[in-house]
py3Dmol code that shows the C-alpha trace and the ligand (Angstrom):
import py3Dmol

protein = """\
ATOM      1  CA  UNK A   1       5.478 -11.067 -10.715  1.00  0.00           C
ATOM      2  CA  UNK A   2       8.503 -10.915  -9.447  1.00  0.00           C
ATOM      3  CA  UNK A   3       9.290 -11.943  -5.895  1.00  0.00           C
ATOM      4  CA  UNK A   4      12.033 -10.810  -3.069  1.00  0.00           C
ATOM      5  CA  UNK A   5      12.230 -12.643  -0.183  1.00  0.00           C
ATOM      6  CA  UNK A   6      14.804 -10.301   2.220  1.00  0.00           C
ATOM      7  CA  UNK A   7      16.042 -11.367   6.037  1.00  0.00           C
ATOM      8  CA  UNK A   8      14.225  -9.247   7.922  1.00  0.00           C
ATOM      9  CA  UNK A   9      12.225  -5.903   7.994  1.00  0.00           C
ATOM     10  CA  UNK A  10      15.417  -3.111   7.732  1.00  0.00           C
ATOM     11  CA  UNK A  11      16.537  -5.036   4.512  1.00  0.00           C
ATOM     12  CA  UNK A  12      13.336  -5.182   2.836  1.00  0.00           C
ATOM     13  CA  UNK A  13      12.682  -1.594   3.661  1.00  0.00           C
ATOM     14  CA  UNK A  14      16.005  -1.079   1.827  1.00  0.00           C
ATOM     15  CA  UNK A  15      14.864  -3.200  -0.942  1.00  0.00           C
ATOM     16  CA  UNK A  16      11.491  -1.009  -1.480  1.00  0.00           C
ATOM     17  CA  UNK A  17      13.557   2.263  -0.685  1.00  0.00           C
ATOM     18  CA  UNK A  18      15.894   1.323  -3.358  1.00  0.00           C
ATOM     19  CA  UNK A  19      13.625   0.551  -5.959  1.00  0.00           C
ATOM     20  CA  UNK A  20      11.426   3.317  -5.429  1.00  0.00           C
ATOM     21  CA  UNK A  21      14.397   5.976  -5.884  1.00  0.00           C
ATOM     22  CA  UNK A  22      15.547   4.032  -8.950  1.00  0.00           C
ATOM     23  CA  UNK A  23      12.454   4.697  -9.621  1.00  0.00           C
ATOM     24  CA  UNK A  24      11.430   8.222  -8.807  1.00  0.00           C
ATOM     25  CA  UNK A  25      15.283   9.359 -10.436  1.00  0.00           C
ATOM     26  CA  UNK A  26      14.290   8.061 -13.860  1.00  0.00           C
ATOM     27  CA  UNK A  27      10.690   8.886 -14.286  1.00  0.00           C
ATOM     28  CA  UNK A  28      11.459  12.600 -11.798  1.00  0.00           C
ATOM     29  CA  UNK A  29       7.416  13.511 -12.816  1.00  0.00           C
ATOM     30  CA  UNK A  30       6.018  10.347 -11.704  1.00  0.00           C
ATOM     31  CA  UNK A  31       2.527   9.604 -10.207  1.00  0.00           C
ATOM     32  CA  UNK A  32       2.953   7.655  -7.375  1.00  0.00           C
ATOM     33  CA  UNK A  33       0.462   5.862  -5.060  1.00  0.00           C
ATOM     34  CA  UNK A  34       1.278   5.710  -1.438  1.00  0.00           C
ATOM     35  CA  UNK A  35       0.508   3.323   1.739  1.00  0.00           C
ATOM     36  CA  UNK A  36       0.286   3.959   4.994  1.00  0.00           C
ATOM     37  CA  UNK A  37       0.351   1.619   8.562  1.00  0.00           C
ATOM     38  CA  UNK A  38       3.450   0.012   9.991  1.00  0.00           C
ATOM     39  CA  UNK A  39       4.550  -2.091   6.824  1.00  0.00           C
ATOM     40  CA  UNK A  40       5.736   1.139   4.399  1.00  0.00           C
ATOM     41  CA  UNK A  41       6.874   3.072   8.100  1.00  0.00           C
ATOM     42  CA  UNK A  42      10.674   2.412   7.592  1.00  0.00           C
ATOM     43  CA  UNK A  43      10.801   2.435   3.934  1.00  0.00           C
ATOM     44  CA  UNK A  44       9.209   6.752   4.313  1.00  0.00           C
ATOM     45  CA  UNK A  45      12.116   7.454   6.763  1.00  0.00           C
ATOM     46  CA  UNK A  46      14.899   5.243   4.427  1.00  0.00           C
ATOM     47  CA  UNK A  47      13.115   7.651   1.540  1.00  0.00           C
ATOM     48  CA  UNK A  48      13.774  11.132   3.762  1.00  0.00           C
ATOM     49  CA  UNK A  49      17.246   9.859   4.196  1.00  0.00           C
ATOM     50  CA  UNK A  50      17.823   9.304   0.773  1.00  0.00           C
ATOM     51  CA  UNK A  51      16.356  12.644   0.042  1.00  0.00           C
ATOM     52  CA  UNK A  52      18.636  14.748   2.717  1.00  0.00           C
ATOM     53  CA  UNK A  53      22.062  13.263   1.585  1.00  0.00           C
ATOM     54  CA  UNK A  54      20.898  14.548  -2.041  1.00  0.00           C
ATOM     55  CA  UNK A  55      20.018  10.986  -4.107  1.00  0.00           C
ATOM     56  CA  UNK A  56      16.855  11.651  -4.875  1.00  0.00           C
ATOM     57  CA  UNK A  57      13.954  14.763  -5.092  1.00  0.00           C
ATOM     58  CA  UNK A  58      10.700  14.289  -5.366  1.00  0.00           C
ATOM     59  CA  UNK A  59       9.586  17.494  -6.212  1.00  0.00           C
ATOM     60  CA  UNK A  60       7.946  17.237  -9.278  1.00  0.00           C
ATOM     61  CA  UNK A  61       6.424  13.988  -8.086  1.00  0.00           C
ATOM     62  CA  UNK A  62       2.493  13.866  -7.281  1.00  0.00           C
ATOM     63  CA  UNK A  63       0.732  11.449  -4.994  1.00  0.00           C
ATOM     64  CA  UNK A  64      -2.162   9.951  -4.256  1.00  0.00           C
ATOM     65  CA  UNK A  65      -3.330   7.753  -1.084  1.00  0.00           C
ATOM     66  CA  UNK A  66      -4.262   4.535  -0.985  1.00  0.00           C
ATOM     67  CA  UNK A  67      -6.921   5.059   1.595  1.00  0.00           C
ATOM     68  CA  UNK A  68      -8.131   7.423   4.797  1.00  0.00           C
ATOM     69  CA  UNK A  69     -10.541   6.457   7.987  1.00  0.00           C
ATOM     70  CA  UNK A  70     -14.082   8.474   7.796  1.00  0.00           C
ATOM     71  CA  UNK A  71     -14.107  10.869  10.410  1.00  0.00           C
ATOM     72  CA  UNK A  72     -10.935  11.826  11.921  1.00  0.00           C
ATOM     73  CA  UNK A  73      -9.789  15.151  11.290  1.00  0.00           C
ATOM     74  CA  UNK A  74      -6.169  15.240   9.084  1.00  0.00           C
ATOM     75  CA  UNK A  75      -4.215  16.379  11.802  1.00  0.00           C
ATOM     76  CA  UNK A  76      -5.539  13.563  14.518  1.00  0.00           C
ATOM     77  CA  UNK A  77      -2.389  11.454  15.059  1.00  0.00           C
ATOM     78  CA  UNK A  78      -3.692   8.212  13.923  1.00  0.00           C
ATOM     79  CA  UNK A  79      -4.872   9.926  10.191  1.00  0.00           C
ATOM     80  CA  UNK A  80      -3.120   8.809   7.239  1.00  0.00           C
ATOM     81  CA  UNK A  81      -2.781  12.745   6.198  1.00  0.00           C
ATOM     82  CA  UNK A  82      -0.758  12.859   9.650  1.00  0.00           C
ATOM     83  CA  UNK A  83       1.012   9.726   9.000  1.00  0.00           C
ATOM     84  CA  UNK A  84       2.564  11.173   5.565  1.00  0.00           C
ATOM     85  CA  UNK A  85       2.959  14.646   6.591  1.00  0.00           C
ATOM     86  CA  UNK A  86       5.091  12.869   9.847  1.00  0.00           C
ATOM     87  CA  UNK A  87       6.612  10.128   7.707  1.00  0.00           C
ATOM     88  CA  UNK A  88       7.603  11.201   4.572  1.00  0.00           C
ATOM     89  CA  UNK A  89       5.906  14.715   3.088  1.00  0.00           C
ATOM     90  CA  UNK A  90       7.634  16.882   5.604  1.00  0.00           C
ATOM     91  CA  UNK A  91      11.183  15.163   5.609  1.00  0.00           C
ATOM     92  CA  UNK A  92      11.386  15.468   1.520  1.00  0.00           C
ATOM     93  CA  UNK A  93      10.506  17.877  -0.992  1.00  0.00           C
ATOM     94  CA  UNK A  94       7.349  16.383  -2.063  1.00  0.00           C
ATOM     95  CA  UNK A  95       4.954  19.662  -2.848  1.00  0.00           C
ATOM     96  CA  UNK A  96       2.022  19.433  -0.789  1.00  0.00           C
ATOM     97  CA  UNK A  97      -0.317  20.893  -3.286  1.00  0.00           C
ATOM     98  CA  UNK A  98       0.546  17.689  -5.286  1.00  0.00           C
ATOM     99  CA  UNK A  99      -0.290  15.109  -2.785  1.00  0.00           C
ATOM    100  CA  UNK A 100      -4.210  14.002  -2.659  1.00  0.00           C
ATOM    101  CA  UNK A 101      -6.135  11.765  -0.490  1.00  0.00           C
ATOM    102  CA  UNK A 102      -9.263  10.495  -0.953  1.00  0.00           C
ATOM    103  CA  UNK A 103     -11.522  11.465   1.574  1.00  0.00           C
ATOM    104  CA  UNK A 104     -10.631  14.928   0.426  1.00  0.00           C
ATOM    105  CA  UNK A 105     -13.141  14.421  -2.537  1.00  0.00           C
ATOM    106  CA  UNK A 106     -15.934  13.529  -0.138  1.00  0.00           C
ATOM    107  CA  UNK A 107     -18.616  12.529  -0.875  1.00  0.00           C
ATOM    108  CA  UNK A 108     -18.056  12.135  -4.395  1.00  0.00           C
ATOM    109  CA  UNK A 109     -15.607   9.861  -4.607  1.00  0.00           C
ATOM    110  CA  UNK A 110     -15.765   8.956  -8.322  1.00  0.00           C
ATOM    111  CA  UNK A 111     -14.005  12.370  -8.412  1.00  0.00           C
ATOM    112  CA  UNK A 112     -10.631  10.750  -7.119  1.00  0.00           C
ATOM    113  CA  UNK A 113     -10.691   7.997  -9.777  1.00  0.00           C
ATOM    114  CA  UNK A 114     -11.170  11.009 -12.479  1.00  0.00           C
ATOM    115  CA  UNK A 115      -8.253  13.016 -11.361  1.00  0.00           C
ATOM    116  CA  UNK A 116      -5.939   9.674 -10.640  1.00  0.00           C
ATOM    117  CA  UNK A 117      -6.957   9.364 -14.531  1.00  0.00           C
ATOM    118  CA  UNK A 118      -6.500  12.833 -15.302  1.00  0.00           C
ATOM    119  CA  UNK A 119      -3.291  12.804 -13.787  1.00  0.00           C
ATOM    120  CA  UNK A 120      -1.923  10.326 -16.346  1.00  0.00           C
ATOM    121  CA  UNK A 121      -2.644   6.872 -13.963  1.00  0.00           C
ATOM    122  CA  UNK A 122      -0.656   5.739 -10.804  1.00  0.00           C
ATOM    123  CA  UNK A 123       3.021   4.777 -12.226  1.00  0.00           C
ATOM    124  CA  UNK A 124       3.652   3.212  -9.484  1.00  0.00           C
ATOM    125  CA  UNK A 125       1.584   2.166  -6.387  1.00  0.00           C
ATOM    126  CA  UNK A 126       3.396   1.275  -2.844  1.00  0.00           C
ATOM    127  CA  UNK A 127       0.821  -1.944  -1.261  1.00  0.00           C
ATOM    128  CA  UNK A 128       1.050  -3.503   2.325  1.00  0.00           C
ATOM    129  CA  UNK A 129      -1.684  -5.974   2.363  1.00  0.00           C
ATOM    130  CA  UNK A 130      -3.736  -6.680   5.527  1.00  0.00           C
ATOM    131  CA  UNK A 131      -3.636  -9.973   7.952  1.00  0.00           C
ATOM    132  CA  UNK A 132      -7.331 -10.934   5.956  1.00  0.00           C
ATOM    133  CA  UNK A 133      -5.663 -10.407   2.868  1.00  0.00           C
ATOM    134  CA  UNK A 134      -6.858  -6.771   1.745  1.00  0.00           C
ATOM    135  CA  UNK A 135      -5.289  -4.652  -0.108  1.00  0.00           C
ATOM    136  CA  UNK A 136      -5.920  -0.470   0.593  1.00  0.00           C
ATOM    137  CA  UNK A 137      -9.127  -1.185   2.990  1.00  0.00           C
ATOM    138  CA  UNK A 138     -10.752  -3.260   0.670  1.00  0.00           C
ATOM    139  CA  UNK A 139     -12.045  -5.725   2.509  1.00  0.00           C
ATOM    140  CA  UNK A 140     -12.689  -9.615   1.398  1.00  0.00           C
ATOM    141  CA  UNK A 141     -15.164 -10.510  -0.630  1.00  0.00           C
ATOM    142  CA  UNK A 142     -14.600  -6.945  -2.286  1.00  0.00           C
ATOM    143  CA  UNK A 143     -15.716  -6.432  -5.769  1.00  0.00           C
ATOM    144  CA  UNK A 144     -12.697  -6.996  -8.073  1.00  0.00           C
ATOM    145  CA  UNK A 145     -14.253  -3.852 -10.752  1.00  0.00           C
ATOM    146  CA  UNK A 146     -14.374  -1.399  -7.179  1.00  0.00           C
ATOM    147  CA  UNK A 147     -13.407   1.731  -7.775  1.00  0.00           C
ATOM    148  CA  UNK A 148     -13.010   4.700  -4.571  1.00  0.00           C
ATOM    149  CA  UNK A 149     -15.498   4.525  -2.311  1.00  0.00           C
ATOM    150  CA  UNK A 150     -16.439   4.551   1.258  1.00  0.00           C
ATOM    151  CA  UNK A 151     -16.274   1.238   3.146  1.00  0.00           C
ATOM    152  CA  UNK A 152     -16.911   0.028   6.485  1.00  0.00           C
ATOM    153  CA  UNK A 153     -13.883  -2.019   8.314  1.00  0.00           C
ATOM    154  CA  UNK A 154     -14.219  -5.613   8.446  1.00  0.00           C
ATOM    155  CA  UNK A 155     -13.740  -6.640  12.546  1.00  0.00           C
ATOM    156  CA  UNK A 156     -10.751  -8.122  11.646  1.00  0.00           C
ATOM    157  CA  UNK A 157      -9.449  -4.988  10.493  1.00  0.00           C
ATOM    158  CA  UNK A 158     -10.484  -3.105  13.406  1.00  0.00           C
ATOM    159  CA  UNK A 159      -8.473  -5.347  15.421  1.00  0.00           C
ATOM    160  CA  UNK A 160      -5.842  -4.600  13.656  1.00  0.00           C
ATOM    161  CA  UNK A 161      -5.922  -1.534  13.630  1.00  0.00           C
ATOM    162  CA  UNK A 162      -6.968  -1.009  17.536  1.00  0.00           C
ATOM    163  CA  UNK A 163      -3.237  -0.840  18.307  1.00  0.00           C
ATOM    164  CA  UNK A 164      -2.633   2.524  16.783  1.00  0.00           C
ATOM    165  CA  UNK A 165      -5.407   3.474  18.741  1.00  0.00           C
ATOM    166  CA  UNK A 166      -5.498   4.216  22.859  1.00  0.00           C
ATOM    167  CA  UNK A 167      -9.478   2.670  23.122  1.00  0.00           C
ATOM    168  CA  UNK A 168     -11.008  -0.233  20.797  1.00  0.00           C
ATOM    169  CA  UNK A 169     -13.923   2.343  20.825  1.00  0.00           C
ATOM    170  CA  UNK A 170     -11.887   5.069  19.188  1.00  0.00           C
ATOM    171  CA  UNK A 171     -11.015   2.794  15.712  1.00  0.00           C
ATOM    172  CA  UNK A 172     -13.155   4.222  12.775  1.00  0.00           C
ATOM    173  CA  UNK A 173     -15.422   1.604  11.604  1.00  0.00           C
ATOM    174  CA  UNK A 174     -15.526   3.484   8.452  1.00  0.00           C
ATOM    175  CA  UNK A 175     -12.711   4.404   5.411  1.00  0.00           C
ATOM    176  CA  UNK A 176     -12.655   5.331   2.266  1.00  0.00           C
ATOM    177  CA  UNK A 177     -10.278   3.228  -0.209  1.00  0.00           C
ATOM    178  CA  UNK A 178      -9.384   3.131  -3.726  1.00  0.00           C
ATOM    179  CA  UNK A 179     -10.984   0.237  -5.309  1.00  0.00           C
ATOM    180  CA  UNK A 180      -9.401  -2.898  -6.309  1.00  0.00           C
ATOM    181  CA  UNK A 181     -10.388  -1.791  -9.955  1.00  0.00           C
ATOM    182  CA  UNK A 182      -8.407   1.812  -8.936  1.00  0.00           C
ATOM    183  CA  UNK A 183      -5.330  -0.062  -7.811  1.00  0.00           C
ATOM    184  CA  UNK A 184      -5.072  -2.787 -10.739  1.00  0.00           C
ATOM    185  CA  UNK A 185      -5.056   0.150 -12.998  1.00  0.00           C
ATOM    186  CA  UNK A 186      -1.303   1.132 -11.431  1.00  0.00           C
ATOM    187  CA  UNK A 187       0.881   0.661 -14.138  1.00  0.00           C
ATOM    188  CA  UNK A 188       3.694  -1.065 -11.175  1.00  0.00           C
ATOM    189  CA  UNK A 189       2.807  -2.344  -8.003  1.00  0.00           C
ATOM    190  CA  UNK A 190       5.180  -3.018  -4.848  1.00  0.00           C
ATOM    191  CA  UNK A 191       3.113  -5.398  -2.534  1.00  0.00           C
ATOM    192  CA  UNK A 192       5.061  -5.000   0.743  1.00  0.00           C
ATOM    193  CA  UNK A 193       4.965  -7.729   4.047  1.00  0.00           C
ATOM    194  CA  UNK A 194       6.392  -8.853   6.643  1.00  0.00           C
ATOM    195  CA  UNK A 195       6.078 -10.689   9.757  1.00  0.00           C
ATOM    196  CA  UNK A 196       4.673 -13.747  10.876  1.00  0.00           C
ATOM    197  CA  UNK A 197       0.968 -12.450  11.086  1.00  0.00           C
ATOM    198  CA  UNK A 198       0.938 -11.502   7.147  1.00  0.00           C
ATOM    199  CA  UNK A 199       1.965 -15.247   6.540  1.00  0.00           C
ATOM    200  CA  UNK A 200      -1.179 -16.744   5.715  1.00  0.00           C
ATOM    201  CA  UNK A 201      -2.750 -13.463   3.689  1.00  0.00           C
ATOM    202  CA  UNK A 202       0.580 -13.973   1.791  1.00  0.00           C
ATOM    203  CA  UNK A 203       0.416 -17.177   1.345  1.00  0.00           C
ATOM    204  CA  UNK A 204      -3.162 -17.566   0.042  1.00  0.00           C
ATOM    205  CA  UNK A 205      -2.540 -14.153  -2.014  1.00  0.00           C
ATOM    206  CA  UNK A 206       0.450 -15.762  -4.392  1.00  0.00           C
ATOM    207  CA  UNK A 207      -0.187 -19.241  -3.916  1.00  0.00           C
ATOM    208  CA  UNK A 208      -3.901 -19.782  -3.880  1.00  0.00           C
ATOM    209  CA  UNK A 209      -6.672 -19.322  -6.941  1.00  0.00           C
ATOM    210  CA  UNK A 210      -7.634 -15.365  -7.547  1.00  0.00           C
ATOM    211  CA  UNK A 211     -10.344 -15.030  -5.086  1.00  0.00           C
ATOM    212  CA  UNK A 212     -12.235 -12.305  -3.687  1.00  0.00           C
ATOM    213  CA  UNK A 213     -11.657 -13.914  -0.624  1.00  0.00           C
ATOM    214  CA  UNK A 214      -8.569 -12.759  -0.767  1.00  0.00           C
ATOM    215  CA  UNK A 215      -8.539  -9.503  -2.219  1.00  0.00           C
ATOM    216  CA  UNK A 216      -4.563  -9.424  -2.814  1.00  0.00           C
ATOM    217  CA  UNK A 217      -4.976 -12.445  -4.980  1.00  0.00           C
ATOM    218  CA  UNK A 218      -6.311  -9.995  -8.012  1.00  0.00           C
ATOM    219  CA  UNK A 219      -1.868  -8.679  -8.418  1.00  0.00           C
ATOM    220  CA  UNK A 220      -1.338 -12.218  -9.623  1.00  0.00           C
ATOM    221  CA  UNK A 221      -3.316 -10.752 -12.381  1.00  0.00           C
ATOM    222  CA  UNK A 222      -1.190  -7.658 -13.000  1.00  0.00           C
ATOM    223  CA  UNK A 223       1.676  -7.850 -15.071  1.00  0.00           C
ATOM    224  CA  UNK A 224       4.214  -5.673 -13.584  1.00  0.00           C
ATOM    225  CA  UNK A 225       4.129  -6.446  -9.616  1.00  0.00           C
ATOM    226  CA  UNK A 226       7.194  -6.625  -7.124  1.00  0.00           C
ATOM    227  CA  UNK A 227       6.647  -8.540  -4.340  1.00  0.00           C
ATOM    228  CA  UNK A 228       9.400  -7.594  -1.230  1.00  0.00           C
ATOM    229  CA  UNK A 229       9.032 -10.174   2.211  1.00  0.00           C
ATOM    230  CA  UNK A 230      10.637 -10.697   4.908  1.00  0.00           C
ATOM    231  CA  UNK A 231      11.587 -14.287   5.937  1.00  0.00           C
ATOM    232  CA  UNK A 232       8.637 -14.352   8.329  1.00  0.00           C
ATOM    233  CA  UNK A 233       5.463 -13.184   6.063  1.00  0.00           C
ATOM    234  CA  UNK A 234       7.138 -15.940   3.572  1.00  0.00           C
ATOM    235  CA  UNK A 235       7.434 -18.767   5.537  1.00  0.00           C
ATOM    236  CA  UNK A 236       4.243 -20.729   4.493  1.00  0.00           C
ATOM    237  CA  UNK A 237       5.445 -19.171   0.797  1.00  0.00           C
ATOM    238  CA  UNK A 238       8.502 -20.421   0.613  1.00  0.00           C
ATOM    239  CA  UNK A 239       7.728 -24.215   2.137  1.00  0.00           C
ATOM    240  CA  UNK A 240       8.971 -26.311  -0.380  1.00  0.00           C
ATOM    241  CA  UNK A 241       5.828 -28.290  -1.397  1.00  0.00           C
ATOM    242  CA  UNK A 242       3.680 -25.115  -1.567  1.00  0.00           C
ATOM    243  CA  UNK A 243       6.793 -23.321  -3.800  1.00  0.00           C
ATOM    244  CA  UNK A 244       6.303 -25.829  -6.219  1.00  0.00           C
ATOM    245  CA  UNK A 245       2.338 -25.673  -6.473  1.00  0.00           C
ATOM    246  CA  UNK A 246       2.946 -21.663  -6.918  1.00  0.00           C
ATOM    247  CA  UNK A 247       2.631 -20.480 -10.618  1.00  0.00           C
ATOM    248  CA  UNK A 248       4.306 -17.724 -10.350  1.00  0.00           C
ATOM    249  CA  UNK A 249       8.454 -17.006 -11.096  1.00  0.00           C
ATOM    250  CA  UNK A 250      10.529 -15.837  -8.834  1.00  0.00           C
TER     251      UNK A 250
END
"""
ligand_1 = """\
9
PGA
P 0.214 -2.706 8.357
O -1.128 -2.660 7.509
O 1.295 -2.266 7.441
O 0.001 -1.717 9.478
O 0.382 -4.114 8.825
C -1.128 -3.224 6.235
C -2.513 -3.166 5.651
O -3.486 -3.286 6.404
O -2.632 -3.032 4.432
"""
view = py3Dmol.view(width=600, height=400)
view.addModel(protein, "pdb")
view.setStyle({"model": 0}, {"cartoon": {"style": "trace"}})
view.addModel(ligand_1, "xyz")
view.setStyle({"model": 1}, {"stick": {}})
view.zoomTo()
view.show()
């Protein structure tokens, strides 16, 4: 694992931007796995900018979402098909036919895992992680061996989440996520964080035993995982005492 801890949330965007173009310019026919919410917002538009001054295509890329609410249609505002068709599809030369999501295999979901396979496995998944510590919407206490399926949101997450939305009502209670089992099989991981909310999921994600409690623990398992902060999400991280209890290398 290795670990990035940036000064605030433009230069970690940069970080992830950068890495991902490195990326996405070596490997042009890469399979990439994409997040949504406010965390990944800034590193889509750094990506479109990129793209329009000419340092990157990702034409020949394909995608596939981390996750979707149940029941809003894909061009409601607050879907995550809107949010990458606003964010990042339609200000790059990503080919729509390549992107996938997986309520679009409803409601056989085991069909997304199959064609995520098919497709040669996710080189590279793009992670925020959630104030409870989940990773896609899977929730804690989340089976480790999940694989795509439909979920319901824990209440945390729908409080979370409410601010997107313009009535607590109107938050799906239900999504459908790639399982943990789905994500671990990425072949590279970028966990993404920051502010002083994500602190404690942080914390008790890189510093604490695996758990299920906290679903993001399961990366300290992966071999090839970037983690990119900001100062805030690391603060509890980076306190000395805890730093030195952490296995992991920075
Ligand atoms: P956020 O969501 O980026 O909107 O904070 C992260 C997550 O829930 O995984």
């Amino acid at each position: 694992m290795k670990i990035y801890i940036e000064k605030d949330y433009n230069a970690l965007s940069k970080k992830a931007a950068d890495i991902i173009t490195d990326f996405v310019k070596k490997n042009s026919k890469c399979v990439l796995g994409l997040a949504t919410g406010s965390t990944p917002q800034k590193t889509y538009d750094l990506l479109g900018k990129m793209y329009k001054t000419k340092k990157v295509s990702f034409k020949n890329i394909k995608t596939f979402n981390l996750d979707e609410y149940s029941g809003l249609a894909t061009n409601n505002p607050q879907s995550y098909h809107y949010f990458m068709k606003q964010n990042f599809f339609d200000k790059t030369d990503v080919n729509i036919k390549n992107t996938f999501f997986p309520t679009d295999f409803a409601p056989n979901y085991k069909k997304y895992d199959k064609k995520i396979k098919d497709e040669g496995e996710i080189d590279l998944q793009i992670l925020g992680i959630g104030s409870n510590g989940h990773i896609g919407f899977n929730e804690p206490n989340s089976n480790f061996f999940s694989k795509t399926r439909q979920v319901k949101l824990s209440k945390n997450t729908i409080k979370d989440n409410a601010r997107f939305f313009k009535n607590k009502k109107d938050v799906p209670i239900k999504a459908v996520t790639m399982g943990i089992n789905t994500i671990m099989r990425a072949k590279k991981i970028i966990l993404l964080a920051n502010g002083s909310n994500k602190k404690e999921a942080v914390f008790n994600a890189l510093c604490k035993k695996v758990s299920t409690k906290t679903p993001a623990s399961i990366l300290q398992n992966h071999k090839d995982v970037i983690v990119i902060l900001d100062k805030e999400s690391a603060e509890k991280f980076t306190r000395l005492n805890n730093f030195a209890k952490s296995k992991i290398k920075i």
